[in-house]
Structure formats: structure tokens, C-alpha cells
ZADOTI-115395 format. One line per 10 residues: number of its first residue (from 1); their letters; for each residue y, x, z of C-alpha. Coordinates in Angstrom, 2 decimals, decimal comma. Layout:
NUM> a> Y/X/Z  ...
This chain:
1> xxxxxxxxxx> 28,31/-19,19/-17,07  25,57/-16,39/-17,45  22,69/-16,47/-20,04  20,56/-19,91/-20,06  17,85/-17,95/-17,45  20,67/-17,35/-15,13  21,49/-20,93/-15,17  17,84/-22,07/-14,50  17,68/-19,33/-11,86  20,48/-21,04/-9,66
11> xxxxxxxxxx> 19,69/-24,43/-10,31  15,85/-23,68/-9,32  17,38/-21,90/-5,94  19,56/-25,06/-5,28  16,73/-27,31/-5,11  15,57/-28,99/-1,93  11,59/-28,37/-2,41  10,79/-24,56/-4,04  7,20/-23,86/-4,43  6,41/-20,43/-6,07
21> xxxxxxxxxx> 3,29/-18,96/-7,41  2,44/-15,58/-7,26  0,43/-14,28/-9,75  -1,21/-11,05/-7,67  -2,49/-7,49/-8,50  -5,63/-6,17/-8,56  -5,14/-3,16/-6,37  -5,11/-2,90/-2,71  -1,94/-1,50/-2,58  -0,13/-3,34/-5,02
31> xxxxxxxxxx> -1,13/-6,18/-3,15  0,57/-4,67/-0,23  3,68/-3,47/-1,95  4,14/-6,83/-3,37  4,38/-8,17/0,34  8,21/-7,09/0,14  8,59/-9,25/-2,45  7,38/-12,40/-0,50  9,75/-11,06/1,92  12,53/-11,21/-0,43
41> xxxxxxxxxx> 11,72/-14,57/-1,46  11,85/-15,89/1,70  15,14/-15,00/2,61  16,46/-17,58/-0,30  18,10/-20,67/0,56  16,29/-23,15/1,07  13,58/-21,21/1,76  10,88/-21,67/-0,28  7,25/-21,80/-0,23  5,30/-18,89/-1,55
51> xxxxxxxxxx> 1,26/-19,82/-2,93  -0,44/-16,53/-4,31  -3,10/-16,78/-6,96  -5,24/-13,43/-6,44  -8,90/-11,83/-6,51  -11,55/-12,81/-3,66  -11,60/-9,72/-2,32  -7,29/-9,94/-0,81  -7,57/-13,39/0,63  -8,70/-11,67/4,38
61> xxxxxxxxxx> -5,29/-9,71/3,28  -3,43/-11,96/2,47  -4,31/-13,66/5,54  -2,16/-11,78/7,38  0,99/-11,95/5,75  2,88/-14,67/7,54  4,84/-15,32/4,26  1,86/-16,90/2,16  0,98/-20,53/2,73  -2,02/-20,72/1,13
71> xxxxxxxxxx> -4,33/-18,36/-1,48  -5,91/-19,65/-4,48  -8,78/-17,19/-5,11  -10,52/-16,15/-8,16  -13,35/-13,82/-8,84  -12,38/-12,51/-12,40  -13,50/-8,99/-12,75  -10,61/-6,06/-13,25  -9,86/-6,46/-17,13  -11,85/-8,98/-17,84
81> xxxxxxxxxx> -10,60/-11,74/-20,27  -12,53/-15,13/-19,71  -10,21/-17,50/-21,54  -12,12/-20,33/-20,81  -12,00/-19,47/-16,73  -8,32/-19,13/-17,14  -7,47/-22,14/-18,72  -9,31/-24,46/-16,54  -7,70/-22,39/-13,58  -4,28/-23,37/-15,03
91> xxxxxxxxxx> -5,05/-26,97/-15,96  -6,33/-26,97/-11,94  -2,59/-25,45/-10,98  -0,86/-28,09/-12,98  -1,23/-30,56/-9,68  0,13/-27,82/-7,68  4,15/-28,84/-8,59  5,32/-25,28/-8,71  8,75/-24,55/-10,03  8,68/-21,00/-10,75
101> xxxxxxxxxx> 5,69/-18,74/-11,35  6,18/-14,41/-10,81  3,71/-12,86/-12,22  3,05/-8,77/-11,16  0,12/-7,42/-13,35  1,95/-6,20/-17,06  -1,44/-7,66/-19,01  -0,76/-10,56/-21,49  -3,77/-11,83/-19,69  -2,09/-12,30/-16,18
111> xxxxxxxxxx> 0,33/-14,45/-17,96  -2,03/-16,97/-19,12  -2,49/-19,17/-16,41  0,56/-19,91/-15,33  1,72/-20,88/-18,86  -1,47/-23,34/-19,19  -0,27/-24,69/-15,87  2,97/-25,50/-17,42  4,89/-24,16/-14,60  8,80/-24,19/-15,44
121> xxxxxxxxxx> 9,63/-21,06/-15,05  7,21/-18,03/-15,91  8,46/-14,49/-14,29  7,80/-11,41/-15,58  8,36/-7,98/-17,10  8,15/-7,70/-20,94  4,69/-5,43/-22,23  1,50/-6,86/-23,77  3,31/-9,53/-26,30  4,04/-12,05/-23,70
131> xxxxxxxxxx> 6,65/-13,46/-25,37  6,63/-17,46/-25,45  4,04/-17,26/-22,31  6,62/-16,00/-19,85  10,05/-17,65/-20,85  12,03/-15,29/-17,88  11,40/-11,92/-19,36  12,78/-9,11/-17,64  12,87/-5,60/-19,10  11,99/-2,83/-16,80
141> xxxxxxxxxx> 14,12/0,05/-16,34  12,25/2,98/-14,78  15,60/5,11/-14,00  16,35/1,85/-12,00  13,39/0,86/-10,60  11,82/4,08/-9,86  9,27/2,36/-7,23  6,51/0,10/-8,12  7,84/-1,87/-4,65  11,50/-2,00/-6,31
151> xxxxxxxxxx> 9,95/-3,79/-9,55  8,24/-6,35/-8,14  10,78/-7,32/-5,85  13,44/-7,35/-8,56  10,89/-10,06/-9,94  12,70/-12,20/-7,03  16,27/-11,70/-7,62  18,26/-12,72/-10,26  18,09/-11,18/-13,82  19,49/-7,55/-13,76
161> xxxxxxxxxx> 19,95/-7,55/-10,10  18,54/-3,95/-8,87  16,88/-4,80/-5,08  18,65/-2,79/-2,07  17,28/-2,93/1,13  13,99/-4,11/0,73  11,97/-4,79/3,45  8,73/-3,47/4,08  5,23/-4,44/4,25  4,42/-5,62/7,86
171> xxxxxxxxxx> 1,34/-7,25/8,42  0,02/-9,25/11,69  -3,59/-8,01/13,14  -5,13/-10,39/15,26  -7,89/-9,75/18,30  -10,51/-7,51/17,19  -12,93/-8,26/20,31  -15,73/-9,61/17,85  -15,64/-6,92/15,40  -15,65/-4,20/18,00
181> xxxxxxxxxx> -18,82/-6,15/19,84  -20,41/-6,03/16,02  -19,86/-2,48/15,36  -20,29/-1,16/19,06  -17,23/0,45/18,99  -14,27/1,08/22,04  -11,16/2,04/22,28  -11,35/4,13/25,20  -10,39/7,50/23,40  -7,66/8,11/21,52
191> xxxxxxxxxx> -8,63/7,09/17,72  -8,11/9,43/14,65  -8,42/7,08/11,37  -9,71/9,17/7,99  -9,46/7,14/4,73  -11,64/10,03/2,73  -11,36/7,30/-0,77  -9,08/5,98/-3,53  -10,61/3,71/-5,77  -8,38/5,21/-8,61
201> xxxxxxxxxx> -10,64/8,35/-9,33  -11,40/11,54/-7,71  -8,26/13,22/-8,38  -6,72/11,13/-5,50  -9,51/11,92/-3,10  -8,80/15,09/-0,67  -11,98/16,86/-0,16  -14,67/15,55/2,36  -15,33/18,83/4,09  -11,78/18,94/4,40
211> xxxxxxxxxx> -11,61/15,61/6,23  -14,06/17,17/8,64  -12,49/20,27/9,19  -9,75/18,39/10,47  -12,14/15,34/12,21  -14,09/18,04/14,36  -10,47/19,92/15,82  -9,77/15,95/17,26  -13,45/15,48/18,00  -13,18/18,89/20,29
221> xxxxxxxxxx> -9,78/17,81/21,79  -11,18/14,41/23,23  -10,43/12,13/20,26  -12,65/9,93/18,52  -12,45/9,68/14,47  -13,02/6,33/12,65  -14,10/6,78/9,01  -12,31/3,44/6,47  -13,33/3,06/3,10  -15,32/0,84/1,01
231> xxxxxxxxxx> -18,83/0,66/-0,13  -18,09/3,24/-2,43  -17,09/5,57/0,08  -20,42/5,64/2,02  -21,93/8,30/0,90  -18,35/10,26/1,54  -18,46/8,72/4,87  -21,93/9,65/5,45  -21,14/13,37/4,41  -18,12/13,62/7,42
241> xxxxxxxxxx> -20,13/12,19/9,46  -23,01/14,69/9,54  -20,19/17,65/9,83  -18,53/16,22/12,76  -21,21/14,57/15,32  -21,51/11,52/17,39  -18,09/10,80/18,19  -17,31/9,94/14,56  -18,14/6,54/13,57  -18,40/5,91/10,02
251> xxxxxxxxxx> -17,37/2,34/8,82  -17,60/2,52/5,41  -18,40/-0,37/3,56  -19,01/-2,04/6,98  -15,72/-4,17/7,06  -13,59/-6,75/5,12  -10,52/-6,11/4,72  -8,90/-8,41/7,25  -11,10/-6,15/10,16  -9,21/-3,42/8,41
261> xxxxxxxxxx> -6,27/-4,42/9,52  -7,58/-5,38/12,62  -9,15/-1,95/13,68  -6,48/-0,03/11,95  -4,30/-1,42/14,17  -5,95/0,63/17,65  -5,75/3,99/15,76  -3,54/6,02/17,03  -3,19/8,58/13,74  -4,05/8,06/10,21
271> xxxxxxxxxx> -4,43/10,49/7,83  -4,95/9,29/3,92  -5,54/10,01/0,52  -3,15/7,50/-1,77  -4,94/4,35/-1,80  -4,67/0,98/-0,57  -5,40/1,89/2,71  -2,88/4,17/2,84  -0,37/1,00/2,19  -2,24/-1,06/5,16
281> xxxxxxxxxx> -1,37/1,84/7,39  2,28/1,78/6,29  2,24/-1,49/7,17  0,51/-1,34/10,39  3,25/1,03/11,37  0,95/4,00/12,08  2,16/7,46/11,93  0,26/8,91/9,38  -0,15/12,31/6,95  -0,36/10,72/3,18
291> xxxxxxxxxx> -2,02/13,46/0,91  -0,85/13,09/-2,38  -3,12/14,80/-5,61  -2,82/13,77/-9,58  -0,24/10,70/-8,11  3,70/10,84/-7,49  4,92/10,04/-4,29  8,03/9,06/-5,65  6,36/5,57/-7,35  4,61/4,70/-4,79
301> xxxxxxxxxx> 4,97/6,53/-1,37  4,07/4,65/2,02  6,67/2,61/2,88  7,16/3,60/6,71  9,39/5,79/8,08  6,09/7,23/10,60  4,47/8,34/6,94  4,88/12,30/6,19  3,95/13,02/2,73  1,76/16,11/1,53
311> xxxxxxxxxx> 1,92/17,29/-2,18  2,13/20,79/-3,49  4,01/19,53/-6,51  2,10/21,81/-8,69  2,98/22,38/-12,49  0,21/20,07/-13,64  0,59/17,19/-11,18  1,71/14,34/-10,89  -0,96/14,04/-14,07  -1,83/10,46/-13,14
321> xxxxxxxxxx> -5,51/11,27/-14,45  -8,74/9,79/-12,76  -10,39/13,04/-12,52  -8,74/17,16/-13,20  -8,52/17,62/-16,92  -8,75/21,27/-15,71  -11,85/20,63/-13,28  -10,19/22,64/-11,01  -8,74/19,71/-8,54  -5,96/22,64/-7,25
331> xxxxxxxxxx> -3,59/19,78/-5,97  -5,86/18,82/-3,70  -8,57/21,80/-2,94  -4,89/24,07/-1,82  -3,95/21,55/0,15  -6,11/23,01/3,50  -7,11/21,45/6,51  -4,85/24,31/8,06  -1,37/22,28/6,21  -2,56/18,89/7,13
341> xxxxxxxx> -3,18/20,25/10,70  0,36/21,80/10,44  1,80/18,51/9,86  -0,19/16,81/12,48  1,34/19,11/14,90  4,84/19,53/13,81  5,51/15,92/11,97  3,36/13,20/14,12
């Protein structure tokens, strides 16, 4: 018969009508990874629809997954609490009829809405206390679900099913004749994309001068380089640019992330620190050189067979840390321009 949440599990996957929520992450590229879960989810019978509840900031993401039918927003800051926001946000979702909520984020926080929605069935990994807020409580097993990816889509199988075969990220640009017109941009050359951030911490961000080094061989070759980043990453931008002349278009801060996708989408090479746009490449199906400092490629590498990874696997790294708790930054500043140019060569 299997425990009671197995039963409820099948009997929920039997119904005619299956409306999930899920509750999203708060990172760029969790937000990718946990496309492959919507994937998996999909491929139930009868298929069912998938709502996600997530930050402003991923709906022009979002947008362009095929598997979401609709996004309920919400601007609550990283960490923040707002119990008051949350429970009218889950009284709101009570109208909604979902059957099953998944939520991704480990805070006790993330948990709270879909329990004041009194959805039936509340998803989750144990951490945090959320005991008697999420009712299907799974424990995570790293040595099992090595991968970020892997745990969230083990969300969407049965309890103490391990995924196999999980499909990746693939996201759908669409035309991006207005947004080159805005930016005065072309496609004539061949495109280099840089993604010089990583909204993690310096310890994921490669050198700038670096990025230029390598910008300025394309530049002098016939390419053109687009710079993709944030607002945060301006002033990085800004510094590549000045190193690497008129042919490199820094855009910084100047997009959302929907004309991301959209102008990631014409590059012809991408080369990345580990960050979110690293994931939207993946996903894009660009070939690409992934530099990897304090993080481990092995959690959460870019799910494309075009990706090569660079790490030098050094004694202190992966440390996970936001900045070098040596000051010395060696997994990144001995990673030269003259290896990621190796790579460009010999890998893409």
C-alpha cells in the first residue's frame, strides 16, 4: 500500500484536473534549474497545469518557459519575512483550487503561503522546522542528489524516487527586432557574449581585465563582444569596455531579463562566470566556457552538453565563500585569459 503520502501522491496523479503551484527561488539560476522540474511535471498523466508563485524580477523569465501557465508575482525582498504580506498572499491563493503545492527555497518562510492557502498537499524538503506547514516532507540525501537540478526535480516524483534522465532547461526567445532598434545594435558580425558578474560575491567573478584580454583577441579577429550583466555589473561593464574599443557594446543593466534571452540567443559564443546567466546560456543552447572560482561544478554545472567547464580545483576551493578568506582570489586570478583562450580554440 505505501506510506499515507504515497497514497495521496497517486490518487492526486489520477485526478482529471491537476493544478500545481510552484513556490520559486530567488536566484536566477535556480529559477532556471527548476525549469526541469516543470518539465518533469508535465510528463504526468493527465498532464497537469503548472502556476509558479515567484519574485518580479523572473516573470520576463518565466515567460519563456512554455511549461508555466501563468506567474503570480511578488516583490518580497531576498530574506525578508513580512508575515502579514504572506498571509494575505495565501488567503488570495486559496481561490486558486490547487491540489498540490512544491515548494524549492529550504526557508520555513517559503513554506508559509502555501499552508495559509490551504493547498492539500505542501511539497518540500525537511530544514527550517517546517514540520506541520509542509505535510509531504522529503529528506534530502546529498550522496543521491548531488545536483541542485536533481533535488528539485525529485520534488516531482514520488517519495524516494531518485530522478534519471532529466531534461534540461530549454527556453523559447522570441523576435528581438525592437530591442536591437532600442539599443542600436546588429547582428552582422559574429557575436562574443561576456557575462563579467555573479550576484553571489566576488569570488565567482573572473577578473575584468581578464574578460578583456580575451574580448580584444575576438575584437581583432572580426567579432563583436556583447557585455550581460545587471545594474550591478556596470561599472565592470564599463571597465571592459574602455580596454577593448568600439566594437564592444556594453549592456549592462540595460535589459530585462526576457531581452536576455532574446539577445543571448544571436551570440554565437558565451563565455561566463557561474551565475544565472550562465544557466540562460545552457538553456539557450550556446556553446560556452563556464569559469568556475569558490563554487563546485559538480552542484550546479550548466546543463548543456555545448558547456566546457574551467576550474583549477585548487586545495582551498570549492570554499563556497562570497569573497577569498585568503584575499588572494588564486582560483580565479590563475585561471588566464591564455586557458580560457585554450579552450575556446580546442573545446568550442
Amino acid at each position: 500500500m505505501g506510506t499515507l503520502y504515497e497514497q495521496t501522491f497517486t490518487f492526486m496523479m489520477s485526478k482529471t484536473q491537476n493544478v500545481i503551484l510552484i513556490i520559486g527561488p530567488s536566484w536566477v539560476g535556480d529559477m532556471m534549474m527548476a525549469q526541469s522540474l516543470f518539465k518533469t511535471l508535465k510528463q504526468r498523466q493527465p498532464t497537469p497545469e503548472i502556476d509558479v508563485l515567484a519574485p518580479v524580477w523572473s516573470a520576463g523569465l518565466l515567460q519563456r518557459m512554455p511549461e508555466v501557465r501563468h506567474i503570480h508575482t511578488h516583490d518580497i525582498g531576498h530574506g525578508k519575512l513580512v508575515l502579514q504580506v504572506r498571509h494575505q498572499m495565501g488567503y488570495q491563493l486559496r481561490e486558486c483550487g490547487y491540489q498540490q503545492a512544491i515548494v524549492l527555497p529550504n526557508a520555513w518562510k517559503a513554506a508559509l503561503i502555501p499552508f495559509w492557502a490551504n493547498i492539500s498537499i505542501r511539497t518540500g524538503f525537511t530544514g527550517e522546522l517546517r514540520y506541520g506547514l509542509l505535510n509531504d516532507l522529503r529528506k534530502k540525501n546529498k550522496k543521491l542528489l548531488a545536483k541542485t537540478v536533481e533535488q528539485f526535480v525529485a520534488l516531482g516524483l514520488p517519495p524516494n524516487q531518485v530522478p534519471v534522465d532529466i531534461p534540461p532547461p530549454t527556453l523559447q526567445p522570441q523576435s528581438p527586432t525592437k530591442i536591437l532598434q532600442k539599443l542600436q545594435l546588429n547582428s552582422d558580425l559574429p557575436i562574443l557574449a561576456l557575462c563579467p558578474g555573479a550576484e553571489y560575491g566576488e569570488s565567482k567573478r573572473w577578473p575584468p581585465e581578464y574578460f578583456a584580454t580575451v574580448a580584444h583577441r575576438y575584437i581583432q579577429t572580426g567579432w563583436q563582444v556583447w557585455l550581460f550583466g545587471s545594474s550591478k555589473d556596470q561599472a565592470v561593464g564599463e571597465t571592459i569596455q574602455r580596454q577593448t574599443g568600439q566594437f564592444c557594446n556594453n549592456l549592462c543593466g540595460k535589459t530585462t531579463l526576457s531581452e536576455v534571452v532574446d539577445l543571448l540567443a544571436l551570440t554565437k559564443v558565451v563565455i561566463t562566470n557561474d551565475s544565472g546567466l550562465m544557466h540562460i546560456a545552457a538553456a539557450l543552447d550556446k556553446p560556452m566556457i563556464a569559469i568556475y572560482g569558490s563554487s563546485n561544478p559538480a552542484m550546479t554545472p550548466p546543463l548543456s552538453p555545448k558547456a566546457h567547464i574551467l576550474s583549477l580545483n585548487l586545495a582551498c576551493s570549492p570554499c563556497f565563500q562570497r569573497s577569498c578568506r585568503y584575499q588572494h582570489f588564486n582560483c580565479l586570478r590563475e585561471l588566464t585569459p591564455k586557458k580560457v583562450l585554450y579552450a575556446l580554440e580546442n573545446y568550442i
